[in-house]
TIZADO-653044 format. One record per residue (C-alpha): residue number from 1; residue in three letters; x, z, y negated. Coordinates in Angstrom, 2 decimals. Last residue first. Layout:
REC  num  residuo       c1       c3       c2
REC  NUM      ALA        X        Z        Y
...
! end
This chain:
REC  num  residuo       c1       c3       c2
REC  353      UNK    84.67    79.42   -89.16
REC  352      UNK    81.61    79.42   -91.66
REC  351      UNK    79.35    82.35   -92.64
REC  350      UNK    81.78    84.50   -94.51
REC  349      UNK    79.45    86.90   -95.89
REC  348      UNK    79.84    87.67   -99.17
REC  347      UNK    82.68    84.90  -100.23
REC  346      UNK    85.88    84.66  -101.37
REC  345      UNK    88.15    81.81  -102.84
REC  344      UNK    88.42    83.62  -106.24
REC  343      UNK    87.20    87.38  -106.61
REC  342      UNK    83.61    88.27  -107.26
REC  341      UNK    82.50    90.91  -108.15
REC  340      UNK    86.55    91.85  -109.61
REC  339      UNK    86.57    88.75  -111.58
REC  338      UNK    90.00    89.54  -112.95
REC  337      UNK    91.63    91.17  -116.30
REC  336      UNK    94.29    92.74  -115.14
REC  335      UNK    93.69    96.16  -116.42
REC  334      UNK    89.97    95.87  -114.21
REC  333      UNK    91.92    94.31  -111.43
REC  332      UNK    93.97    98.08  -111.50
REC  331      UNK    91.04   100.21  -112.36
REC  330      UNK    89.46    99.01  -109.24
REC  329      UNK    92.27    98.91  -106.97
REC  328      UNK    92.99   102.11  -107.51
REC  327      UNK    89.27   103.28  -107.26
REC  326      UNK    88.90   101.74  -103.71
REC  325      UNK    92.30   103.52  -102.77
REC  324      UNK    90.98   107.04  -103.84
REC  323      UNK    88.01   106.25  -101.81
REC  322      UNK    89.67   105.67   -98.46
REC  321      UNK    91.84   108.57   -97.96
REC  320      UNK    89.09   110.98   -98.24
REC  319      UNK    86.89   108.93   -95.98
REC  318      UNK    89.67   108.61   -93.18
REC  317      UNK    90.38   112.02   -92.90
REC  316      UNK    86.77   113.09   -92.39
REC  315      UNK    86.90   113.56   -88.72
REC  314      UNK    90.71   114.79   -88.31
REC  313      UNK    90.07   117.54   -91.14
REC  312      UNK    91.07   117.12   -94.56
REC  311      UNK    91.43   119.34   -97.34
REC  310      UNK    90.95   117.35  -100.54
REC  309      UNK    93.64   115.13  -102.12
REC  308      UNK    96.46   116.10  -104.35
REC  307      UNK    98.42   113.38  -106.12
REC  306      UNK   102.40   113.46  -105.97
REC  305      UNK   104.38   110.96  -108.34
REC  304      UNK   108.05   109.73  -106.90
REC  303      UNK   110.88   107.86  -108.15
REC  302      UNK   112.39   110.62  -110.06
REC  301      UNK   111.83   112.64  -107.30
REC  300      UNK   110.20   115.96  -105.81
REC  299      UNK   109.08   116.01  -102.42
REC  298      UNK   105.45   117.60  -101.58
REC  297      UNK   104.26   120.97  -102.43
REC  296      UNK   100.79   120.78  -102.35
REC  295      UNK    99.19   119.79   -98.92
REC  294      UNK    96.47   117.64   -99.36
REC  293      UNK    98.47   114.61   -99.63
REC  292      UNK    98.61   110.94  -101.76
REC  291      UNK   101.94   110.44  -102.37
REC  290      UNK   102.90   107.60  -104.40
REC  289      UNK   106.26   106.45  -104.51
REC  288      UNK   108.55   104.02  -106.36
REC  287      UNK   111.29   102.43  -104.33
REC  286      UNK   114.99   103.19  -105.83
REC  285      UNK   115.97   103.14  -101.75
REC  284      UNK   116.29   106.87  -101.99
REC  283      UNK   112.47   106.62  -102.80
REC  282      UNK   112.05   104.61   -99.42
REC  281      UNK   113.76   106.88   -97.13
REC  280      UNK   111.78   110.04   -98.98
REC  279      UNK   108.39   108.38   -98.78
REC  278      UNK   109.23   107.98   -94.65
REC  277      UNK   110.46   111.57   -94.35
REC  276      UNK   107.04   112.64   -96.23
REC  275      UNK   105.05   110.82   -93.04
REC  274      UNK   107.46   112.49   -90.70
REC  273      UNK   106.33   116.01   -91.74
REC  272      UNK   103.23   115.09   -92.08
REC  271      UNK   102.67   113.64   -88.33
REC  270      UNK   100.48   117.04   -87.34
REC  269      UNK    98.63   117.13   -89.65
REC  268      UNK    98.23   117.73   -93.52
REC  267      UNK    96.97   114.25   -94.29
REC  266      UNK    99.83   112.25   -96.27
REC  265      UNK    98.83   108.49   -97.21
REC  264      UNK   101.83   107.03   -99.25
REC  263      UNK   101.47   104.49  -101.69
REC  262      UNK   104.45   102.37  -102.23
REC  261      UNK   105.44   100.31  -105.56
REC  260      UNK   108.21    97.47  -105.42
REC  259      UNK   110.30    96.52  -108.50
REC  258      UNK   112.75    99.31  -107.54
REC  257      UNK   113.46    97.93  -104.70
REC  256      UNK   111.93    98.53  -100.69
REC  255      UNK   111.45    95.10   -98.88
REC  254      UNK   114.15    95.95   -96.44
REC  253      UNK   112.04    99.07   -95.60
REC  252      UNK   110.04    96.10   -93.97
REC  251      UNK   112.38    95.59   -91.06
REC  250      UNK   111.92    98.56   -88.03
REC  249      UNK   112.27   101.54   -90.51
REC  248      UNK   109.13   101.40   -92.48
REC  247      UNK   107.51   100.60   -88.69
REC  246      UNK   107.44   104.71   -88.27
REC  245      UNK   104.76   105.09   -91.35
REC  244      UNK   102.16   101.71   -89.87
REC  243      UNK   102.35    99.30   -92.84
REC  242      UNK   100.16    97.49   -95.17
REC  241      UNK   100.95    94.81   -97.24
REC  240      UNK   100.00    94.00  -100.86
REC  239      UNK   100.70    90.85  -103.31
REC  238      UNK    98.66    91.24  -106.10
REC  237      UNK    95.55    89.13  -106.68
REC  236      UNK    93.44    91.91  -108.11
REC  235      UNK    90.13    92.10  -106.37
REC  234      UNK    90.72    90.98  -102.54
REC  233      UNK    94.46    91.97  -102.94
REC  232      UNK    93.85    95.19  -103.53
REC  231      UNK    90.76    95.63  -101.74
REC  230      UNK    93.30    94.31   -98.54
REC  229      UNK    96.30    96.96   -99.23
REC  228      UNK    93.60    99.63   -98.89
REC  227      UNK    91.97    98.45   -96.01
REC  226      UNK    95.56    97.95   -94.52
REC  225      UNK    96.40   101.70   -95.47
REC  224      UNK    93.00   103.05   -94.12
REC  223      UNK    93.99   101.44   -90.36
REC  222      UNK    97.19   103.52   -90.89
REC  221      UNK    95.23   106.83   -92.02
REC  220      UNK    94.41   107.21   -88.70
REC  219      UNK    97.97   107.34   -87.03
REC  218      UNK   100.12   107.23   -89.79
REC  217      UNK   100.11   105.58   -93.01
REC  216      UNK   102.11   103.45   -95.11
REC  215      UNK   100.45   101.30   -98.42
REC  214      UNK   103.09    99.02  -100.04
REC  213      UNK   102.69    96.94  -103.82
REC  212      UNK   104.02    94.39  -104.86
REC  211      UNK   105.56    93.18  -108.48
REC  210      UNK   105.80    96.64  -109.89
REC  209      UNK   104.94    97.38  -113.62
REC  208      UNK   101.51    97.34  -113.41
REC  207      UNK   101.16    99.15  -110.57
REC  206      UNK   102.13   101.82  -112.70
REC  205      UNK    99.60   101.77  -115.37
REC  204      UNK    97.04   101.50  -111.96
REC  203      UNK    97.98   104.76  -110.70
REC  202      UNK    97.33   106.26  -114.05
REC  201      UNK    93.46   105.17  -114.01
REC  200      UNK    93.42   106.47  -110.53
REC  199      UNK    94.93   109.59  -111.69
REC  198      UNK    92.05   109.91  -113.82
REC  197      UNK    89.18   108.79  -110.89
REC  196      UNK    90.48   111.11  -108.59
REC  195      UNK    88.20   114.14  -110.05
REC  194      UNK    84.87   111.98  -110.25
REC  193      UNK    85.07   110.53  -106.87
REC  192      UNK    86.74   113.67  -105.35
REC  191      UNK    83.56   115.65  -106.01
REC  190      UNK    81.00   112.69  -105.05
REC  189      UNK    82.98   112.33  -101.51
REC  188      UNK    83.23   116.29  -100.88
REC  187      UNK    79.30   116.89  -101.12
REC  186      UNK    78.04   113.59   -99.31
REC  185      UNK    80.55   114.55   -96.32
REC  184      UNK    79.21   118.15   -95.93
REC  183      UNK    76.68   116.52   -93.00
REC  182      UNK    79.82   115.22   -91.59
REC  181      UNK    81.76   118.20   -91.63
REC  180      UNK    78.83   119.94   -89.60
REC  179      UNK    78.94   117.01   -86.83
REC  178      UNK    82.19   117.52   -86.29
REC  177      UNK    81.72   121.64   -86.24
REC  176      UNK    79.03   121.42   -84.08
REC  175      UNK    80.58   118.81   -81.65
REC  174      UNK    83.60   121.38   -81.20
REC  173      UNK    81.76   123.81   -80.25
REC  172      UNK    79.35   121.53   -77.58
REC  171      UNK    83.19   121.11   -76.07
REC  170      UNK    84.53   117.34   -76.52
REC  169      UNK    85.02   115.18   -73.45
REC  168      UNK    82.42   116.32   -71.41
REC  167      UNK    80.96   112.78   -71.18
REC  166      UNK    77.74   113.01   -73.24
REC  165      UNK    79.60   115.53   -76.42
REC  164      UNK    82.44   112.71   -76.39
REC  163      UNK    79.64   109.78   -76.57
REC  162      UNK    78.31   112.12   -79.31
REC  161      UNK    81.22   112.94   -80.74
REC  160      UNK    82.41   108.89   -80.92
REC  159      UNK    79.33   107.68   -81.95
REC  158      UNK    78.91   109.79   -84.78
REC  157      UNK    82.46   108.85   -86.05
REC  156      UNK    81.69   105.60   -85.39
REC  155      UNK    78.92   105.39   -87.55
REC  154      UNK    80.39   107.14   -90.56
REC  153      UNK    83.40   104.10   -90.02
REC  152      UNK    80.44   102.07   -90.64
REC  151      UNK    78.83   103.74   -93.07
REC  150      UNK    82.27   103.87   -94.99
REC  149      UNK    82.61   100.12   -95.21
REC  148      UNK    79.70    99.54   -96.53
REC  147      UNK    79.90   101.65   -99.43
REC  146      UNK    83.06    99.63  -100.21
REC  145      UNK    83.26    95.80   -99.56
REC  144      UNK    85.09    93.38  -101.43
REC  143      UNK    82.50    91.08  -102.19
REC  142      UNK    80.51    93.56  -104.54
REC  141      UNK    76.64    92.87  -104.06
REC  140      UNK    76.24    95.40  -101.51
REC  139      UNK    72.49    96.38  -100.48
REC  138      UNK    71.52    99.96   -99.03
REC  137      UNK    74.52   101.30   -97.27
REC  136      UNK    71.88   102.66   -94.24
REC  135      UNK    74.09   101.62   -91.50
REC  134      UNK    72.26   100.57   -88.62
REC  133      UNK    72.97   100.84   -84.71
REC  132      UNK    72.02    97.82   -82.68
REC  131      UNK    71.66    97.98   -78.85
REC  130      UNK    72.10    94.81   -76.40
REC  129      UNK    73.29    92.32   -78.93
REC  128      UNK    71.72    88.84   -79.56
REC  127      UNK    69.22    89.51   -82.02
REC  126      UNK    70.98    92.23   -83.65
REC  125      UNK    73.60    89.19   -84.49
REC  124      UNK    71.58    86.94   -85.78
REC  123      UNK    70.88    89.29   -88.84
REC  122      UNK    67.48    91.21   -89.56
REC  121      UNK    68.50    94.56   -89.39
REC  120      UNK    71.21    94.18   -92.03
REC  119      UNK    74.09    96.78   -92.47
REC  118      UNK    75.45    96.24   -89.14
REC  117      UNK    76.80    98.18   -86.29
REC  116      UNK    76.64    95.89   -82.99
REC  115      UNK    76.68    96.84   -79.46
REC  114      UNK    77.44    94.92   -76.72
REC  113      UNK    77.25    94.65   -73.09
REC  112      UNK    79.38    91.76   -70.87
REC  111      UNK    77.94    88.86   -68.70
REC  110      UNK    80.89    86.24   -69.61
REC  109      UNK    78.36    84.58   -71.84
REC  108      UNK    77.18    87.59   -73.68
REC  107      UNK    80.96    87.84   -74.47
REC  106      UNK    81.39    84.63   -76.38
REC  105      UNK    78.13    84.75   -78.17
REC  104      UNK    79.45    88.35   -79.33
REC  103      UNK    82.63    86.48   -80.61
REC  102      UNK    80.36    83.27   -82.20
REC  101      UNK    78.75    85.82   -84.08
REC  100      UNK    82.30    87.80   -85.21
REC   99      UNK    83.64    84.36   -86.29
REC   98      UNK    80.65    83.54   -87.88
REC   97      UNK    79.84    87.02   -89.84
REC   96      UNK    76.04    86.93   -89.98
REC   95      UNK    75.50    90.66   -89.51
REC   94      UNK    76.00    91.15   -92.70
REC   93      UNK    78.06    94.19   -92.71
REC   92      UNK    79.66    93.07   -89.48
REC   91      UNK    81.02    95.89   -86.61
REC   90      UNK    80.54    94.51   -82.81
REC   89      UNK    80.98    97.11   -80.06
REC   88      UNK    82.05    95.80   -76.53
REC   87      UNK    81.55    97.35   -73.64
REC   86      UNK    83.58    96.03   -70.96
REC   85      UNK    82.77    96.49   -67.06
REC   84      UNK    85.43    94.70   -65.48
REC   83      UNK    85.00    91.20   -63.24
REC   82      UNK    84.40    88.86   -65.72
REC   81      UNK    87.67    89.52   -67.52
REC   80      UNK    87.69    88.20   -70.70
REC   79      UNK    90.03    84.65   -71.36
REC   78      UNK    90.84    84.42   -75.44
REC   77      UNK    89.45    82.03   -77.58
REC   76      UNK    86.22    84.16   -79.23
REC   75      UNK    88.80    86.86   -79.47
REC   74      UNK    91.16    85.64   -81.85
REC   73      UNK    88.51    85.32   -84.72
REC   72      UNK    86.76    88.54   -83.88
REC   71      UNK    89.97    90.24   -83.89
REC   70      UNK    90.22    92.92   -81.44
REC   69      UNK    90.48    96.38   -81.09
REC   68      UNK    91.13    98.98   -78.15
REC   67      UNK    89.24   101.98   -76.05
REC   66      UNK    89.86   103.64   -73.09
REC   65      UNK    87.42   105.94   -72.72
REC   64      UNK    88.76   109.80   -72.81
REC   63      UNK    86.61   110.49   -75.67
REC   62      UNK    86.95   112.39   -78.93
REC   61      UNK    90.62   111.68   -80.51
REC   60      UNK    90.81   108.42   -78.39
REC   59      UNK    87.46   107.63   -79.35
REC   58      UNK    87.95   108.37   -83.22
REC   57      UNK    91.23   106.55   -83.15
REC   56      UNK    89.82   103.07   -82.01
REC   55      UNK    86.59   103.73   -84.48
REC   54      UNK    89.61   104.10   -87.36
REC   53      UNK    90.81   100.30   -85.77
REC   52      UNK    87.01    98.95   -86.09
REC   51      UNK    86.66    99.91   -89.33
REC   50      UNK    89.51    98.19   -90.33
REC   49      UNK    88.34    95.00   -88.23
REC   48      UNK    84.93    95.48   -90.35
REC   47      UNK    87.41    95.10   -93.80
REC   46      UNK    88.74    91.62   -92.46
REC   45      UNK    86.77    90.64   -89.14
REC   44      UNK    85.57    92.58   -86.56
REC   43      UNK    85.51    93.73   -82.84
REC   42      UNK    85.80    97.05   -80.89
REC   41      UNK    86.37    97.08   -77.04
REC   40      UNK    85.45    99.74   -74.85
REC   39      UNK    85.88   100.16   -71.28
REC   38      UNK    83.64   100.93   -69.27
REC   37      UNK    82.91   104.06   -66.55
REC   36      UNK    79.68   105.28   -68.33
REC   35      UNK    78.97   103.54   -72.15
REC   34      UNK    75.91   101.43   -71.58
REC   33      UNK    73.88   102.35   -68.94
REC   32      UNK    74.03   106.32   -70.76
REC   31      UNK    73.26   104.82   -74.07
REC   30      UNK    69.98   104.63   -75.45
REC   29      UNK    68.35   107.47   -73.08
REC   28      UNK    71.54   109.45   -74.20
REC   27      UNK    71.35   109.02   -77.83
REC   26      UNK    67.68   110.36   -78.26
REC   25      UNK    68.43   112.36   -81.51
REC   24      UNK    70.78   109.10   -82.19
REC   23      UNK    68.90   106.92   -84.19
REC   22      UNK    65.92   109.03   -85.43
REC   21      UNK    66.27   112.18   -87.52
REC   20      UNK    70.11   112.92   -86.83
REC   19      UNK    71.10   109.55   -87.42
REC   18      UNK    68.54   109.14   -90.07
REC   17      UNK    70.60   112.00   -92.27
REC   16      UNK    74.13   110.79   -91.45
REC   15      UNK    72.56   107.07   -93.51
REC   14      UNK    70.99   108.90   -96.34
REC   13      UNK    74.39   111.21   -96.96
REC   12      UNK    76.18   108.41   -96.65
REC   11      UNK    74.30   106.43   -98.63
REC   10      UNK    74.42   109.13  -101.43
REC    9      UNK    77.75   109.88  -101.31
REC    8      UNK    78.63   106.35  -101.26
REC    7      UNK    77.12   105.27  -104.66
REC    6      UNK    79.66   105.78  -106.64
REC    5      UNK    82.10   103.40  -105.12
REC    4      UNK    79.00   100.88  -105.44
REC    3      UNK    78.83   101.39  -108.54
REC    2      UNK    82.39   100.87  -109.24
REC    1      UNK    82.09    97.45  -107.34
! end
């Protein structure tokens, strides 16, 4: 797993680069049936669902499609509307993913198009989609997944400009600059990699003396805070949740004691303010705080620890915020002592329903 953690610069950097050489340097021949006047549903399981949920902020942010997220497992049993053009875009890192297979099966019945973004070109389920776009993550042996998961959310973010930059969403300005802080991706990723990595190691002496742990974000850093709860579970057993910042107050701030640990996802936008308000409720509730921010001065408490972060802007949020997770959770199992390849009751590719 820490390999693979360290290896996401360069996959990233390999996978942004054949986007621009080959996949999407003809994205409107390969597209323009597909996305105009639909709606767009994303679908996943687990850490692909994640992925899927950051893709539902990256259209909203870039498009004006209307765009929402489903469980792959929940979907295959619900009624679709024959009658409305849906697109729906698949996310599996295997591309065998049963529940997600069975899903796309699903749709293809009820005469809808799909897309899927997989790591594996040779999978059942780029033989049954409509358009496939690859990830270039090279292979993952890790269960809990990592590089993979950031070529996919890489993927949507290209997607999303593009589809934007097609429909006259986004300004050709504005698709520049997007598509510039993407190529400087690879650049950012290995710097913070090496200069998180201490106060990851710290992070994880203090998880060890809380008996759960809370991640709370806000608009897309909230789909990063369940991934993050999930590797943390995944690898070290611990009991995690994830939380949206303005639920805190709607019943799980009741779980706040001083036994409890909360990490605290900060981007300097527009929501920081009421992102720090929610780590102050919970520190005055003698709940321990981490606040991972870009923006310097944060509160000061007893109860609280403040990391800095890169500068972050709306396309790249996500990947800052992701990392510093994966290496918490890493140096956390590893003080624990667990199988952190290959965690108990999990498997690669979950193949059966």
């Amino acid at each position: 797993m820490l390999k693979e953690i360290h290896e996401q610069p360069e996959v990233i950097k390999a996978t942004q680069k054949n986007y621009l050489q080959e996949f999407f340097n003809d994205f409107e021949s390969k597209f323009k049936n597909l996305i105009l006047n639909k709606k767009i549903i994303f679908v996943g399981c687990g850490t692909a669902y994640h992925a899927c949920l950051v893709g539902e902020y990256y259209f909203n942010k870039y498009t004006n499609i209307d765009t929402s997220s489903e469980l792959a497992s929940e979907l295959r049993y619900k009624k679709i509307n024959k009658d409305e053009k849906i697109l729906f875009i698949f996310i599996s890192q295997s591309g065998e993913t049963m529940d997600t297979l069975m899903a796309l099966k699903y749709i293809k019945k009820n005469k809808h198009s799909s897309i899927v973004i997989t790591n594996s070109l040779q999978s059942s389920m780029v033989r049954e989609a409509d358009v496939t776009i690859p990830t270039y993550a090279d292979k993952e042996v890790g269960v809990a997944s990592t590089k993979a998961f950031t070529c996919q959310i890489l993927s949507l973010a290209n997607l999303s400009i593009e589809i934007g930059k097609m429909t006259n969403s986004i300004s050709k300005k504005d698709y520049n600059k997007n598509l510039a802080i993407l190529k400087l991706l690879p650049i950012k990723l290995k710097k913070l990699i090496i200069n998180f990595t201490p106060e990851a190691k710290k992070i994880a002496k203090k998880l060890s003396q809380s008996d759960t742990c809370y991640f709370i974000g806000r608009n897309i850093v909230y789909p990063i805070a369940l991934e993050g709860s999930l590797k943390l579970k995944e690898i070290s057993y611990m009991h995690s949740e994830g939380f949206p910042g303005g639920e805190m107050k709607h019943g799980p701030i009741a779980l706040i004691d001083k036994k409890s640990l909360t990490i605290c996802l900060s981007p300097n936008n527009e929501l920081y303010e009421k992102s720090i308000s929610n780590a102050e409720e919970i520190a005055a509730r003698n709940g321990k705080v981490i606040i991972l921010s870009s923006v310097k001065i944060q509160i000061k408490s007893l109860n609280t620890h403040n990391v800095s972060l890169p500068k972050e802007n709306f396309i790249d949020t996500p990947f800052i915020y992701t990392i510093p997770l994966q290496l918490i959770s890493y140096y956390f199992a590893l003080n624990e002592g667990t199988d952190i390849d290959q965690p108990r009751n999990l498997a690669k590719s979950v193949t059966v329903e």
